[in-house]
C-alpha positions, 0 to 999 in steps of 0.5 A: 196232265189232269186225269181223264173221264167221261162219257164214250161215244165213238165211231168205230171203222175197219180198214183192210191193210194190204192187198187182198187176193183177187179172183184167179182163173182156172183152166176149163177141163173137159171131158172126152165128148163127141166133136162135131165133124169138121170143127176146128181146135180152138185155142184157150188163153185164159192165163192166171192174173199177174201180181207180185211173185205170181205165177201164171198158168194158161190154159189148155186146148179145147176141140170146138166144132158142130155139126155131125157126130164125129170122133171124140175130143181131147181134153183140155189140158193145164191150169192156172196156179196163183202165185205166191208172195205178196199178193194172190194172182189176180183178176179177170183171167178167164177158163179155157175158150173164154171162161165157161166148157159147156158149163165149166166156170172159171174157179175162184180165188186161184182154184184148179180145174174148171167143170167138166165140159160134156158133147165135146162143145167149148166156147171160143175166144181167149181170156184177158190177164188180169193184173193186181200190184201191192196196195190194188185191189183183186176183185172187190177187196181194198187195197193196202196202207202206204208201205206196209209189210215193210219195216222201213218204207220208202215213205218213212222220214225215219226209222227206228228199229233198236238194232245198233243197240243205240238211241241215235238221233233221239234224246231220253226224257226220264222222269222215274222211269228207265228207258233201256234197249235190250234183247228181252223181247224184240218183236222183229229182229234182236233188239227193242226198247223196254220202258219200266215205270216203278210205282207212283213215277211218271214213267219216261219216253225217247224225243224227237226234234228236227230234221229229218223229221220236223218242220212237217210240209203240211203239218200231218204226221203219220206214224207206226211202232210195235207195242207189247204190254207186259203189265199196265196199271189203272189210270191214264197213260200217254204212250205217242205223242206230238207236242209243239217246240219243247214238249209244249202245248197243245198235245196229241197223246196215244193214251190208254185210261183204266185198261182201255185204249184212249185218245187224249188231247191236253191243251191245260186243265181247261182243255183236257179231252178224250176221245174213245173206240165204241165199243171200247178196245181194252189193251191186252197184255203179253202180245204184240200189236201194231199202232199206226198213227195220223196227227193232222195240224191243218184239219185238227184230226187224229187217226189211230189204228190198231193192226191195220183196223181204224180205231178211232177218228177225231175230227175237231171234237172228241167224246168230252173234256173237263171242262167244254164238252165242245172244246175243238181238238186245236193242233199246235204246229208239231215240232216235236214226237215223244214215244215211250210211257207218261203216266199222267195218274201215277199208280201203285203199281209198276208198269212195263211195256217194249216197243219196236220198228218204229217208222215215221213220215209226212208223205202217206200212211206208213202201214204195219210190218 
């Protein structure tokens, strides 16, 4: 592959990845005040939002009543708890008698105990449960990608998590490199694949043709793996990338150039174009990151996110290329994913990364572990 330079111009956007907690009820407390004659117990059902592994509380007792000084009210009593798991209780669980004790408000984010009622006065009226699933939004926050917090989704055609100490269902393309599975560093579990590239080689990486994967219903590829960089080297370096039949092009490449993260899009010398975040994203090294993936024949964009975040999308046209600035990003039809480490400027130095719990599909964002 050519090497790669130009000028940066990027949209950068955030995407929150799994449910955020939503707001949870609390119970209303009220302290012992003067219940008017004749007023009747009314009853709290402000009972804490259901979500996954949550756990619900209702809400006490309130005395409600008007009228002539009589004897002093009970206290209400209980509270919600949020619960625990996946997700935050959810929304729309109201305090006792309806959310507000005489100034008591139902507290956020599953906090106990409302505001102290005064005179014995409560509002009447039970709370409605609010609900919140895997992926919902709680109140006001955005929901989670496809299957994330899984290592192996439902949605996922295939998976690979180097357990079996294997390389089942994918071939080794080694060209200088070595492509070895080992427990050095696994990010989950006890194996991952380690990917050595020694000085002025091209690297290697893992192939994947056919079935289950290939051909793809409608030509988009989502796609998600745990990367660790241990050292990396000044250049142009392609890491995921989504070729036609063969390894041919044109290819959708994963890349990095002099330390910084890179979309590439190679379709010959003449068709050698990059894409970047703005501002731009330097790979760190010695941590584990999550890189999600979207390569989409039919609309010719590319999506890559980075622990959940959108990074960068390309929608036709990227930054530049070598030689049309306009060049539009033409997808082949993919036929073929190869991960590891191709250094496209061979570098003095070696180079050596690992990776893990790579999940593949063609249904939906696959989302991180």
């Amino acid at each position: 592959m050519a090497p790669v330079s130009g000028c940066v111009a990027a949209d950068t956007e955030g995407s929150a990845n799994g449910g955020v907690a939503g707001a949870g009820a609390s119970g209303g407390s009220a302290t012992a005040g003067v219940g008017g004659t004749g007023g009747t117990a009314g009853t709290a059902g402000g009972s804490a939002g259901a979500s996954t592994g949550a756990t619900s509380g209702s809400a006490g007792v309130v005395s409600v009543g008007a009228g002539t000084t009589g004897t002093s009210g009970m206290p209400a009593a209980g509270a919600s708890t949020a619960g625990t798991g996946g997700a935050a209780a959810g929304a729309s669980g109201a305090a006792a008698g309806g959310g507000m004790v005489s100034g008591g408000m139902a507290g956020l984010g599953g906090e106990n105990g409302g505001g102290a009622g005064s005179g014995g006065l409560a509002g009447s009226g039970a709370g409605t449960a609010g609900q919140s699933s895997a992926g919902a939004a709680g109140d006001g926050a955005s929901g989670s990608a496809g299957g994330g917090g899984t290592l192996c989704p439902s949605n996922a055609a295939f998976c690979e998590d180097f357990e079996d100490g294997n390389l089942d269902g994918w071939s080794k393309n080694e060209s200088g490199g070595t492509l070895v599975v080992n427990a050095a560093k696994p990010a989950h579990g006890v194996n991952s694949l380690q990917v050595d590239v020694p000085a002025m080689q091209y690297g290697g990486a893992i192939v994947r043709n056919g079935a289950p994967l290939f051909p793809l219903p409608s030509q988009r590829m989502w796609g998600r793996l745990m990367i660790y960089f241990d050292t990396i080297a000044d250049g142009h370096t392609d890491f995921i990338r989504g070729a036609a039949s063969n390894g041919s092009t044109p290819q959708y490449n994963i890349a990095e150039q002099h330390g910084e993260v890179m979309l590439n899009y190679y379709n010959g010398s003449s068709a050698d174009c990059w894409a970047r975040p703005m501002p731009g994203k330097v790979v760190p090294l010695k941590t584990w990151m999550c890189w999600e993936w979207s390569f989409d024949g039919e609309a010719n964009q590319m999506e890559f996110y980075i622990d959940g975040t959108l990074s960068r999308r390309v929608d036709g046209t990227g930054d530049g290329c070598l030689s049309n600035p306009t060049q539009t990003w033409v997808a082949p039809t993919f036929a073929e994913l190869r991960i590891g480490e191709y250094v496209a400027e061979r570098s003095p130095d070696a180079q050596r990364i690992w990776i893990d719990d790579i999940a593949v599909g063609a249904e939906s964002r696959i989302g991180c572990p």
